[in-house]
C-alpha positions in Angstrom: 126.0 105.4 104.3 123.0 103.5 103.4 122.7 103.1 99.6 118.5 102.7 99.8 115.6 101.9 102.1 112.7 100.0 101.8 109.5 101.3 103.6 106.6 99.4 105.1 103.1 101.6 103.8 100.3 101.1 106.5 101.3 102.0 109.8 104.5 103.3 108.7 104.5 105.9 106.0 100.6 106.1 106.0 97.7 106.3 108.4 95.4 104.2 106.4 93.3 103.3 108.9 90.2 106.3 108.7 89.5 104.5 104.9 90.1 100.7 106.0 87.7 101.8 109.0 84.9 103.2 106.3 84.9 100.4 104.2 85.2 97.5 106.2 82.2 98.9 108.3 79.9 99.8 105.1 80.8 96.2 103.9 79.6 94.9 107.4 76.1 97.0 107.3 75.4 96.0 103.2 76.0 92.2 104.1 74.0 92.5 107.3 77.2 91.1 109.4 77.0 92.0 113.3 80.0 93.5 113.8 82.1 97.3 113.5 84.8 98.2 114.0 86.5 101.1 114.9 90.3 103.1 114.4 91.9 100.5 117.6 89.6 97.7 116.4 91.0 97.8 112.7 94.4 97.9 114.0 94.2 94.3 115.0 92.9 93.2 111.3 96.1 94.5 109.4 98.9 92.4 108.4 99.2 89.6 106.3 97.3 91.2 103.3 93.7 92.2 102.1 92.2 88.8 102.4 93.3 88.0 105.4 91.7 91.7 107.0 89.1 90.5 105.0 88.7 87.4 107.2 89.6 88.1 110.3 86.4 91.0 109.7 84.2 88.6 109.5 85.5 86.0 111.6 86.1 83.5 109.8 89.5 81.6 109.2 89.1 80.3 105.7 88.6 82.3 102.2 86.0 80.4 100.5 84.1 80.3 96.8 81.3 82.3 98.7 83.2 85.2 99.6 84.4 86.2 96.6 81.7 88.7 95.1 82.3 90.0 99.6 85.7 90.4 99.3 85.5 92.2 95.4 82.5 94.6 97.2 85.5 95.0 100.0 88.5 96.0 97.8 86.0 98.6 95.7 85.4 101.1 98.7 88.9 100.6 100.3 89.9 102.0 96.8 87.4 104.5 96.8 88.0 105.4 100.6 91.9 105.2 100.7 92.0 109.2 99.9 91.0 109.2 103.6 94.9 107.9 104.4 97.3 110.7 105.3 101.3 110.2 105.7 102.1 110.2 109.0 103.9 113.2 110.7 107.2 114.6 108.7 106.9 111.6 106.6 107.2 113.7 103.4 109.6 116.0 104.7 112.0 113.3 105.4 111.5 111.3 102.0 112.7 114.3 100.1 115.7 114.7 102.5 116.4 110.7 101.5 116.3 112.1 97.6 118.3 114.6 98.0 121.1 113.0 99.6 120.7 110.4 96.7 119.1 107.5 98.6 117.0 105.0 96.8 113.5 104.4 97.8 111.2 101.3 97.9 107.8 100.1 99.1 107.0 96.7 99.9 103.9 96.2 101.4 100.9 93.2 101.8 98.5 95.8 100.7 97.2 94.9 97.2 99.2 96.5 94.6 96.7 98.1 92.6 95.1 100.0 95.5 99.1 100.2 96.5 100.1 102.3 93.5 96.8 104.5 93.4 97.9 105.5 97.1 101.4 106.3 96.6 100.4 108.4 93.4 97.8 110.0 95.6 100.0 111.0 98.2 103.4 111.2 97.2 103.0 112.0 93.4 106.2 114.4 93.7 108.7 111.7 95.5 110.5 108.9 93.3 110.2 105.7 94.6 113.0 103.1 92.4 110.5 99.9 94.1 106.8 99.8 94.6 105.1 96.7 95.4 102.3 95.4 96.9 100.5 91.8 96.8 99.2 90.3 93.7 97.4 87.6 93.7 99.2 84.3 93.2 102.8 86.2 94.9 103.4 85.2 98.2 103.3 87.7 100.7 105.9 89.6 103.3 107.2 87.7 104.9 108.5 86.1 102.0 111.6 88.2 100.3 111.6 86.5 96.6 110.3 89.6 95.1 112.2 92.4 96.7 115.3 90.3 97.2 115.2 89.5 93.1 115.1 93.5 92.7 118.1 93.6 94.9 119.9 91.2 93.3 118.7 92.4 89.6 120.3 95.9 90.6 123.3 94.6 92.3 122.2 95.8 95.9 123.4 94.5 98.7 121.5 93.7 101.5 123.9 95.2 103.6 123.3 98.5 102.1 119.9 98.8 103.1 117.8 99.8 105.7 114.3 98.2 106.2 111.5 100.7 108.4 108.4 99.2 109.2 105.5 98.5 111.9 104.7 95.2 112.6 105.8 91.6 113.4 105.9 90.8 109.6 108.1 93.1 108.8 110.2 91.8 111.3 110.1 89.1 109.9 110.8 90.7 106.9 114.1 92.4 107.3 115.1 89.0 109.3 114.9 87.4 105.9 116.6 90.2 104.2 119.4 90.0 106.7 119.0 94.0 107.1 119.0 96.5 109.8 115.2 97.2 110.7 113.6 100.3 112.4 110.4 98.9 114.0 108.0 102.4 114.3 106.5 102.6 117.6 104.1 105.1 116.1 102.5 102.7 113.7 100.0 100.2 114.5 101.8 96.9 116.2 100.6 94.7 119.0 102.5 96.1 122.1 104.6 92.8 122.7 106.6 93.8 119.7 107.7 96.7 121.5 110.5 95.0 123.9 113.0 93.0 121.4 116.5 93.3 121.1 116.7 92.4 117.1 115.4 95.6 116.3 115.6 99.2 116.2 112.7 101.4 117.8 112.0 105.1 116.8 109.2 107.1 118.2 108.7 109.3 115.7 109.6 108.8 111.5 111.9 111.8 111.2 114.6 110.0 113.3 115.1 107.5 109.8 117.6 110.4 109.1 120.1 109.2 112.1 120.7 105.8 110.9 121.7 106.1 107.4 124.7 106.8 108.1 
């Protein structure tokens, strides 16, 4: 049996999208940029962390001195609009079946960590998660390992023992690095050619995390 698993957020345990959508389109109207976006459209800005949304939203390719007091204005309503995000379908049922059978839980995500632990405390306040982290500036982000793989080690962990469930090509990525068995969510919000590889898992829906801890 698996001895932990560690959880993609966005796209896997959570439909953030409805408060990404809200803010990034109320940053667009108060800095008079052209463009809006809607729930498909803000599916191709995630991955890679807030800054790069940030970017790809206004399409440009670098972050420069200008953008700053933007991309401050940016992370103020995503925190005050994540309460919009709900977990996706049987996502807290299943968590709680992970508990009980004495599984360790972790979150390592590209979303910033701040707005990362206000989530999680907003929407699963009665789950225990052993690992929660999201991007700080100055860390390096998924795909890179050197955080979660320095928990692992810390805790004597091995990567065998785990199980890695996530939405996108980073996470690939990801649980490549980690040398783990990945379940790529077909719910969540990838591009469609992730959907036909061989190096991965696919569920359709999250309760089927249950049949592969074993």
């Amino acid at each position: 049996m698996k001895k932990y698993v560690i959880f993609d957020l966005d796209g896997t345990l959570v439909d953030t999208i409805p408060g990404l959508m809200v803010s990034i389109n109320k940053l667009m109207e108060e800095y008079n940029y052209p463009y809006r976006y809607n729930y498909e459209d803000v599916k191709t800005l995630i991955n890679g962390g807030a800054i790069a949304f940030y970017l790809k939203a206004i399409h440009q390719s670098e972050f420069k001195e200008e953008n700053k007091a933007e991309f401050e204005e940016f992370l103020k309503l995503y925190k005050e609009y994540q309460v919009l995000a709900k977990p996706f379908k049987d996502v807290v049922k299943v968590l709680k079946k992970l508990e009980k059978l004495g599984i360790s839980l972790m979150i390592y995500t590209n979303k910033p960590h701040e707005i990362t632990l206000a989530l999680v405390n907003l929407l699963f306040s009665d789950i225990k998660f052993d690992f929660v982290h999201g991007n700080i500036p100055g860390d390096v982000p998924k795909p890179d390992i050197t955080l979660m793989q320095n928990y692992l080690d810390e805790h004597n962990l091995s990567n065998l023992e785990g199980l890695y469930v996530g939405d996108s090509i980073v996470d690939i990525l990801t649980a490549h690095n980690l040398k783990m068995d990945m379940l790529f969510c077909k719910y969540g919000y990838s591009a469609k050619e992730y959907l036909n590889r061989d190096d991965v898992i696919y569920i359709n829906e999250f309760s089927e995390v249950l049949n592969y801890i074993k």
